[in-house]
C-alpha positions in Angstrom: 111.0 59.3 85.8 114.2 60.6 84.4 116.3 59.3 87.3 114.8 55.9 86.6 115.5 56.5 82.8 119.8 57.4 83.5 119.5 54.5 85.9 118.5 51.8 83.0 120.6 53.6 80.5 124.1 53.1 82.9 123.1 49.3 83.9 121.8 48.5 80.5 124.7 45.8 79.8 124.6 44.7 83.3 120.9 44.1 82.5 121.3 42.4 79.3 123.4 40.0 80.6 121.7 39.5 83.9 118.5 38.4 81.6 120.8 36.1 79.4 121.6 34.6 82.2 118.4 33.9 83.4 117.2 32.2 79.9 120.0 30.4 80.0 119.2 29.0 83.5 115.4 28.9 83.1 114.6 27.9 79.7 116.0 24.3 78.4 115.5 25.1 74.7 118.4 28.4 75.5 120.7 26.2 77.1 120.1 23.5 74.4 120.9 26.2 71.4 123.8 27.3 73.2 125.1 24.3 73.5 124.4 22.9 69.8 126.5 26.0 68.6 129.2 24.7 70.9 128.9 21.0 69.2 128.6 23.1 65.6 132.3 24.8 66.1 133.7 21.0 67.3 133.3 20.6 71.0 131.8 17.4 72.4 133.0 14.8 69.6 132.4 11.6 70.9 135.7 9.0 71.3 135.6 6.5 69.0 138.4 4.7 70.5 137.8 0.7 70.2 137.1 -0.4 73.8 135.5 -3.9 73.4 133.9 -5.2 76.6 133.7 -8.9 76.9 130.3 -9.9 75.3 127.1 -9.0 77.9 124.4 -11.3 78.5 121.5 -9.1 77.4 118.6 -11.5 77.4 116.3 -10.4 79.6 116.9 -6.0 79.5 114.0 -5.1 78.2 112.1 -1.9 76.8 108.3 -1.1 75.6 106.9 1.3 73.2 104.5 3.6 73.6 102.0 0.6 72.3 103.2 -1.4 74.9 105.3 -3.7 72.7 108.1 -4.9 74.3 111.6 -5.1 72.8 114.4 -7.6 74.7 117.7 -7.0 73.8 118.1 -10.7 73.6 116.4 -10.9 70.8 118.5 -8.2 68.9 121.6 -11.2 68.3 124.1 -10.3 65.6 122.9 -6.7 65.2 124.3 -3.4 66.3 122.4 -2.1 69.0 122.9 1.9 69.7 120.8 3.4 72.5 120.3 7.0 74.0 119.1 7.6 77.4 117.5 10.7 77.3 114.7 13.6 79.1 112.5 15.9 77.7 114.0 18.5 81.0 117.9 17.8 80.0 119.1 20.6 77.9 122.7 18.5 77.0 120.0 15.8 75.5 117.5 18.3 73.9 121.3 19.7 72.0 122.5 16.4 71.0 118.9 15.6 69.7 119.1 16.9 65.8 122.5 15.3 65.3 120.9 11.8 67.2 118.0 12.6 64.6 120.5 12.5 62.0 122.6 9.5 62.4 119.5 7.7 63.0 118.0 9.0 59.1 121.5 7.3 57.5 120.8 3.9 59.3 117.4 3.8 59.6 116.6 1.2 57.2 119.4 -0.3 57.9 118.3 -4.3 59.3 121.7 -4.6 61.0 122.1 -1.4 63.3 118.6 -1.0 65.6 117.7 2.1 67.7 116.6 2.7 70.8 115.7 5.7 72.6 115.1 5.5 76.2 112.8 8.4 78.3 114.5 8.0 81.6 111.4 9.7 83.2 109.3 6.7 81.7 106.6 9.3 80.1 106.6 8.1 76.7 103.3 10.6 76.3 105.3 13.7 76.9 108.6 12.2 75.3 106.1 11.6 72.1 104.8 15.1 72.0 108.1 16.3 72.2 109.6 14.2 69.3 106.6 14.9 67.3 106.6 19.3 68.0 110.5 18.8 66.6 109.5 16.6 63.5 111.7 14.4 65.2 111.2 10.4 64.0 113.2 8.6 66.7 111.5 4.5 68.3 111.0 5.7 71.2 110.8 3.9 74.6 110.5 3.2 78.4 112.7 0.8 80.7 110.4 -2.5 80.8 113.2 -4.3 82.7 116.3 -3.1 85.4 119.5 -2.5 83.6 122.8 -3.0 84.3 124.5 0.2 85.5 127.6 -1.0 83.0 124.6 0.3 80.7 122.9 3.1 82.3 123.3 4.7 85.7 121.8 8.0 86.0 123.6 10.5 83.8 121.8 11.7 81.0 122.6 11.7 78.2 124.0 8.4 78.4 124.7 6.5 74.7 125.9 3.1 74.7 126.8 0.2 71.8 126.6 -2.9 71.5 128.4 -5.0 68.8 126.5 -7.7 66.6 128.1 -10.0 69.5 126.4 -8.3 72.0 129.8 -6.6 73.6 129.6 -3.5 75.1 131.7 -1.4 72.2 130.7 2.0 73.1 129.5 4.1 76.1 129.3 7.6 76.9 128.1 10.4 79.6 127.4 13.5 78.9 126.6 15.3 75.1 127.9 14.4 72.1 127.7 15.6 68.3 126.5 11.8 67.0 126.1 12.9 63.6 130.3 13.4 63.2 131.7 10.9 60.1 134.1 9.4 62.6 131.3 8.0 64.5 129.4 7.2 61.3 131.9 5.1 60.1 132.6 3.7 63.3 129.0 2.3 63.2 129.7 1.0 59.6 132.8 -0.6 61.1 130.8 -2.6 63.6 128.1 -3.3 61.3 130.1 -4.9 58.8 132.1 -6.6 62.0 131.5 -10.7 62.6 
């Protein structure tokens, strides 16, 4: 027993970090706080740049609620139209989540900005429980439709924008902090765009 003991005392460190490690590559929630601390101290700000896309047709890409209610994109003319493709698995989605939840609480009652949230393993069950065990109030929904891989491809988290002329203004891979003012007002600034 007291080999054993001097053994665990000398590796000690080595076994701290070999079981931070392993939350880190088992447990989503780990890798998620890790990486919101990283977005806290100012890493993964999204580019705001203006990069207009000529206007999309988007009649016809559609999503459904957990209800079943069906939302066409078409139908969404001459607003702003922000949407997150997302997983309940991803960590980078399950970090960027609270500053998503964020963003969405200063335009929520907005009429001229709309938001969708998109579970890319089409499980709106699971993708409900989840939002609901964060207190997290996000319209969520499943691909009803295909959609354009200018839109979505496979990365998660993917966030794209569309302006209120339905042109692709906005599109990124990979985790971002939503909830920075730069990207705030650039939502204002495509609201308040004809």
């Amino acid at each position: 027993m007291n080999l054993y003991l001097k053994w665990i005392k000398k590796n000690l460190v080595n076994i701290g970090i070999l079981t931070l490690f392993l939350v880190l590559l088992f447990v989503p929630d780990a890798k998620a706080l890790l990486i919101r601390g990283l977005m806290t101290i100012g890493f993964y700000k999204p580019t705001v740049e203006n990069t207009i896309l000529p206007a999309t047709n988007l009649e016809g890409i559609q999503f459904k609620d957990i209800s079943g209610k069906t939302i066409d994109l078409g139908d969404l003319k001459d607003k702003v139209i922000f949407i997150n493709f997302w997983a309940t698995w991803c960590p980078p989605c399950r970090a960027e989540m609270p500053s998503l939840h964020k963003l969405y609480a200063q335009f929520k009652n907005d009429k001229n900005v709309v938001f969708i949230f998109v579970d890319a393993d089409d499980d709106l069950k699971k993708s409900s429980k989840f939002m609901a065990d964060r207190q997290y109030e996000l319209p969520l929904y499943a691909f009803a439709s295909e959609i354009p891989k200018q839109i979505f491809e496979s990365a998660l988290p993917t966030t794209v924008i569309f302006d209120r002329q339905g042109r692709l203004s906005f599109r990124h891979e990979g985790i971002a902090n939503y909830n920075d003012q730069k990207f705030v007002d650039f939502i204002n600034k495509l609201k308040n765009t004809k």
